[in-house]
N, C-alpha and C positions, 0 to 999 in steps of 0.2 A: 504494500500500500504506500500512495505517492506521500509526506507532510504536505500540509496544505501550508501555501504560505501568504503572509498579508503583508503588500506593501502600500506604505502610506506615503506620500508626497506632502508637502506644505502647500503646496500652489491647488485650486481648485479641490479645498476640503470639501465642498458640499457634493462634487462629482465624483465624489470616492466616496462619499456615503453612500449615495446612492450606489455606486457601485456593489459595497458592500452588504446592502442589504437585496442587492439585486440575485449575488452569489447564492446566499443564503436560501432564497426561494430555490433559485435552481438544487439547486441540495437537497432539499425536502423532496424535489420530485423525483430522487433517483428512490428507483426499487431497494435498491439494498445496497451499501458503502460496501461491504465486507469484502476483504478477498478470501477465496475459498469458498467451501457448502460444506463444511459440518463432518464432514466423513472422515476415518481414518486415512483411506488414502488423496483427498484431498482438503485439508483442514483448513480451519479457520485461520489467520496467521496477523502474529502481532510481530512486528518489530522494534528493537531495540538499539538507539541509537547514543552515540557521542555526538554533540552538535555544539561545537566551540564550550563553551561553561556550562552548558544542559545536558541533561542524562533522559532518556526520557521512553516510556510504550507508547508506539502509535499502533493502533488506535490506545487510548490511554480509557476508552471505555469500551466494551462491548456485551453482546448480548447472543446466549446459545440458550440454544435446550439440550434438555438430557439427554446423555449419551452422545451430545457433539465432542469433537476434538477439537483443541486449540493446537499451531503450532506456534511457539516463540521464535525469531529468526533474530542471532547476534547481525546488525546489520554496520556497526560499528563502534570500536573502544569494547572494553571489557564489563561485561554485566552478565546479571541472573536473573530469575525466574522462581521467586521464592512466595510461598504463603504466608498468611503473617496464620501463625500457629506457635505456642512455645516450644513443640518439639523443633522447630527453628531455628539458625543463627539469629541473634540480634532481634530476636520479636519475643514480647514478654504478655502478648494478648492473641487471642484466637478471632479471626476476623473470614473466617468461614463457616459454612452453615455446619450444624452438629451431624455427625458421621459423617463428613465429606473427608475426604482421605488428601490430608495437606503437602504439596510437593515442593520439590526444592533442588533444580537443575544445576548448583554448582554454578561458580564463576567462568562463564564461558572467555578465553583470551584471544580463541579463533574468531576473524570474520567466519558468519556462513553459519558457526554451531546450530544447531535447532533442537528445540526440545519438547515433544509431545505429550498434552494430556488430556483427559479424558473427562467431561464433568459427567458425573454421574445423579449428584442430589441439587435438587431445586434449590436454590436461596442467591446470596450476596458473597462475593468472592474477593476481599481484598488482596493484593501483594507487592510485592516490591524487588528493588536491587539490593543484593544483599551487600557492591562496595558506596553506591550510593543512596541507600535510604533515605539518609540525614539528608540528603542534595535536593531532595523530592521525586527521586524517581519510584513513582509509584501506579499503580494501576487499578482499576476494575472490573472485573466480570459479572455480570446477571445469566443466571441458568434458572430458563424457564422463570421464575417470577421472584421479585425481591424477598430476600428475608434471612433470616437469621441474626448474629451478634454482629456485623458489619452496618443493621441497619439502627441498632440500639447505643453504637458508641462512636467516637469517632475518631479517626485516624489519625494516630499516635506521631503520626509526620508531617513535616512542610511538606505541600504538593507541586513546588517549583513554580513556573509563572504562568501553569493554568490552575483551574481547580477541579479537585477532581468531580466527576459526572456524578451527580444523585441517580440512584437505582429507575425512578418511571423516564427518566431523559433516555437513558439506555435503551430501556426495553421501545420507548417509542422509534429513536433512531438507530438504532441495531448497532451504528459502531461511531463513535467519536472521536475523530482526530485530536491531536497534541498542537499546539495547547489546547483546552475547551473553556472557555468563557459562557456562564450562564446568562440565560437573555434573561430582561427586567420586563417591568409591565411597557418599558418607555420603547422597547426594544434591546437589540445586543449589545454589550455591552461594549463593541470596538464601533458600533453605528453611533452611541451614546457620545461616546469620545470626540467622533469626529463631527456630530451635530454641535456638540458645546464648542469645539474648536472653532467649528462655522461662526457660529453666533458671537464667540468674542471677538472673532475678525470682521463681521456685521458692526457691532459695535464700536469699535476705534473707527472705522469709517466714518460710522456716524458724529461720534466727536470732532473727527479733526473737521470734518467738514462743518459742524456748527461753530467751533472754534473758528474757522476761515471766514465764515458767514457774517461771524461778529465782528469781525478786526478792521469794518469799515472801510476796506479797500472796494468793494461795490457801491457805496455810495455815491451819489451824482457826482459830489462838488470832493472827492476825492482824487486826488492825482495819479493819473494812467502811467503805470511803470512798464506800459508793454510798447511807450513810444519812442522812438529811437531819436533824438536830439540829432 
């Protein structure tokens, strides 16, 4: 699966809003994000990257049902594929649903590595990187429908500079790219950004130009500095 990526320009803020919220519709209308169908031999597949000071799963959300396969793909830099469970490195909380059987693929230092697994029980699947946890590399799964101790506490880590997906976003959009930004009632929150950015660049226009307006250079008996002596 490609990152999605957002570039913002300073120059015509309001046409990159629009842009961005134009993206977003189109996004709703795909069938399905995911790459893969579920199957052992063709599985779901998250990737894991180094991206300059970011560690990160994309999709950093997604959504199976039971008996789907995930595969993890090291896609760059060194990471894992770990549950937060305390039979775990470094997790001192259980953040999978009860009987779900917690994995923990080791620090992959190959590009390529992949690591297969199997969701069996319904509920809320948190996990993480076992060298960057702290950094916020972290992720989510929904199998078949929210629930368990995932959806009663909450994650014991910074989740880097998205946040992570609440369980119904998931299940509605099946998979959530890195970063994911939750949308408000006003709209997304990177449309939010670039509307207020609009408006206070609306705004100083508007001053200087009443600021110019006042300074009395347009009045009658004012002298014309635009006449060449």
């Amino acid at each position: 699966m490609k990152r999605r990526q957002f570039i913002t320009k300073a120059g015509g803020a309001g046409l990159v809003a629009s842009g961005v919220v134009g993206s977003a519709s189109a996004q709703e209308g795909e069938s399905d994000p995911r790459t893969g169908s579920g199957t052992q031999d063709d599985p779901y597949v998250v990737e894991m990257h180094t991206d300059g000071s970011e560690y990160l799963f994309d999709p950093v959300g997604l959504y199976v049902e039971e008996g789907d396969w995930v595969r993890w793909v090291n896609a760059s830099g060194s990471h894992s594929t770990t549950a937060y469970s305390p039979s775990n490195p470094n997790a001192e909380v259980s953040l999978i649903p009860e009987g779900a059987e917690p994995w923990n693929s080791g620090t992959f230092q190959e590009q390529g590595a992949t690591f297969d697994y199997q969701f069996q029980a319904a509920g809320t699947y948190d996990y993480y990187c076992i060298p960057h946890k702290t950094l916020g590399m972290v992720g989510r799964v929904v199998c078949g429908e929210p629930g368990g101790p995932a959806e009663n506490n909450e994650i014991p880590d910074d989740v880097g500079s998205g946040i992570l997906p609440d369980s119904e976003t998931i299940v509605e959009e099946k998979a959530l790219a890195y970063p994911y930004f939750p949308e408000t009632s006003g709209g997304p929150l990177p449309s939010l950004a670039l509307g207020a950015a609009t408006l206070f660049g609306l705004g100083n226009v508007y001053l200087l130009s009443q600021t110019d307006r006042f300074s009395g250079r347009y009045d009658q008996d004012a002298t014309d500095d635009t006449e060449i002596e």
